[in-house]
DRENDO-1510 file (C-alpha; in Angstrom, 1 decimal, always signed):
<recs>
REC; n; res; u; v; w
REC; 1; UNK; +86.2; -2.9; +59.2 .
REC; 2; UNK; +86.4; -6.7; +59.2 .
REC; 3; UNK; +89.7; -8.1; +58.8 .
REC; 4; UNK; +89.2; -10.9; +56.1 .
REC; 5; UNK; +86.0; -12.6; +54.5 .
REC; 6; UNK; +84.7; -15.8; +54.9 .
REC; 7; UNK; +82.7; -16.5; +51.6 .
REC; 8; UNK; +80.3; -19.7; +52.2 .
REC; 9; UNK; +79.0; -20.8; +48.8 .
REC; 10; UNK; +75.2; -22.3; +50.1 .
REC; 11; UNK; +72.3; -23.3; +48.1 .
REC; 12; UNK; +69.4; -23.4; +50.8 .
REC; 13; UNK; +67.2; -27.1; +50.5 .
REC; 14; UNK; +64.9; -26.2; +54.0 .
REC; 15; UNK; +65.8; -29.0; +55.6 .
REC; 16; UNK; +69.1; -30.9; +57.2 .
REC; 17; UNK; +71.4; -28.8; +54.6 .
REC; 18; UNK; +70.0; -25.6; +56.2 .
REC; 19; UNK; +70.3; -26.7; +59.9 .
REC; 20; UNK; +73.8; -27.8; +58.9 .
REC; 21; UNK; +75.1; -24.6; +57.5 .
REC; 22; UNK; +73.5; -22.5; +60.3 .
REC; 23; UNK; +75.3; -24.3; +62.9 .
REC; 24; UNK; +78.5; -23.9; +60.3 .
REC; 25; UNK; +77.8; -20.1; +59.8 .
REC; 26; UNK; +77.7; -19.7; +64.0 .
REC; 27; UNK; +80.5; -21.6; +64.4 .
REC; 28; UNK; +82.7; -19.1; +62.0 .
REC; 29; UNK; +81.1; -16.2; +63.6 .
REC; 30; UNK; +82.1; -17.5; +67.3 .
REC; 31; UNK; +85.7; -18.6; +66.0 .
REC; 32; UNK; +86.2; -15.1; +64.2 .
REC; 33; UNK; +83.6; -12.1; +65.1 .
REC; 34; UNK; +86.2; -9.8; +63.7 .
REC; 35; UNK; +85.3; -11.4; +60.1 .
REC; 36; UNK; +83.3; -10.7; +57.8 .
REC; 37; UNK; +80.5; -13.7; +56.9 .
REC; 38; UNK; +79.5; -13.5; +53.3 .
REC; 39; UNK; +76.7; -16.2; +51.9 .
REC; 40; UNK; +76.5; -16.7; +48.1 .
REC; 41; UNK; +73.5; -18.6; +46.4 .
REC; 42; UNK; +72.3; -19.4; +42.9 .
REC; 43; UNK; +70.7; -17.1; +41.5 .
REC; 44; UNK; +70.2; -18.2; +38.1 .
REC; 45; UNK; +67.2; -20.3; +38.7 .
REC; 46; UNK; +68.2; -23.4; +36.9 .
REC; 47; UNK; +67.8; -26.5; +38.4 .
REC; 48; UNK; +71.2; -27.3; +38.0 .
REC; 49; UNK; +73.3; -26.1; +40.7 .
REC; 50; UNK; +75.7; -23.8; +39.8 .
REC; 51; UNK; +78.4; -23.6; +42.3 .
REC; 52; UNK; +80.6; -21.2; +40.6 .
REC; 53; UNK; +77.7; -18.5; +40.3 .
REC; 54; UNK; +77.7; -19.0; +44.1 .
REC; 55; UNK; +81.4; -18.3; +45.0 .
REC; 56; UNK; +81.1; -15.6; +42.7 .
REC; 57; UNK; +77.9; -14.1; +44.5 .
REC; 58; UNK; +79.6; -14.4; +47.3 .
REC; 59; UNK; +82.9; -12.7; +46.6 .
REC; 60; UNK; +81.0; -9.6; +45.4 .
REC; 61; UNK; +79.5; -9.4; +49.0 .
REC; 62; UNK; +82.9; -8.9; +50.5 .
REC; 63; UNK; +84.3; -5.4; +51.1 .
REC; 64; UNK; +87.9; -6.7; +52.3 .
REC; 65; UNK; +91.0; -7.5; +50.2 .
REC; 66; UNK; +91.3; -11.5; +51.9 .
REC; 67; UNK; +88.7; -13.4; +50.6 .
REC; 68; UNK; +88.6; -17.4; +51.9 .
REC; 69; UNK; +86.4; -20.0; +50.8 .
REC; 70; UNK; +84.5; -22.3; +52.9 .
REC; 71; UNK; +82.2; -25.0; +52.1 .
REC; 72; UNK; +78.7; -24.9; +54.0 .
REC; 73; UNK; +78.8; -27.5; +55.5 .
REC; 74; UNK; +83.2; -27.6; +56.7 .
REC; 75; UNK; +84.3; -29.3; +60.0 .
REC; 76; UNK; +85.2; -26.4; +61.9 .
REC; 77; UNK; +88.2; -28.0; +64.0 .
REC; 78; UNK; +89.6; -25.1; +66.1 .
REC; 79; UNK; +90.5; -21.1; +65.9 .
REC; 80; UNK; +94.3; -22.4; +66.4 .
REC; 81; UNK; +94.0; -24.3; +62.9 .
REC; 82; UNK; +92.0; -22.0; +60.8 .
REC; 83; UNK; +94.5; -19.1; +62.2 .
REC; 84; UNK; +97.8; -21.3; +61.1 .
REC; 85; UNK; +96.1; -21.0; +57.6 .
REC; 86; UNK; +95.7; -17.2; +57.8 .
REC; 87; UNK; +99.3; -17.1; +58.9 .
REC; 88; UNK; +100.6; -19.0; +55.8 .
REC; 89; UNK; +98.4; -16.6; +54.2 .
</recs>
């Protein structure tokens, strides 16, 4: 079982947005394999974004109790930080 959940609100555009967040999404998965990647998208079909529907989407993916939020497209600096975070936490 993963330890915590990385929820990554992303609303696909198939271009540089896309290529940004897939480098993003690698970079989490490298950092922390142990966690758990989840991707939430808007699903209401309205051409305003909503970005709560997507942070929402993407909590329901996650099956642990330590949900974080991460924008798509975050500056990933090093393990060391992110894991001083989950130590506060």
């Amino acid at each position: 079982m993963p330890d915590f959940s990385i929820c990554i609100p992303h609303h696909p555009d198939h271009g540089v947005r896309d290529a940004i967040f897939a480098c993003t999404r690698a970079r989490w998965h490298t950092l922390f394999p142990q966690a758990e990647i989840c991707v939430g998208e808007d699903d209401t079909g309205d051409p305003l974004l909503n970005r709560c529907r997507m942070r929402n989407n993407a909590a329901k993916q996650a099956t642990t109790d330590t949900l974080i939020f991460v924008d798509s497209d975050a500056a990933i600096l090093s393990a060391d930080d992110f894991t001083t975070v989950l130590d506060l936490l």
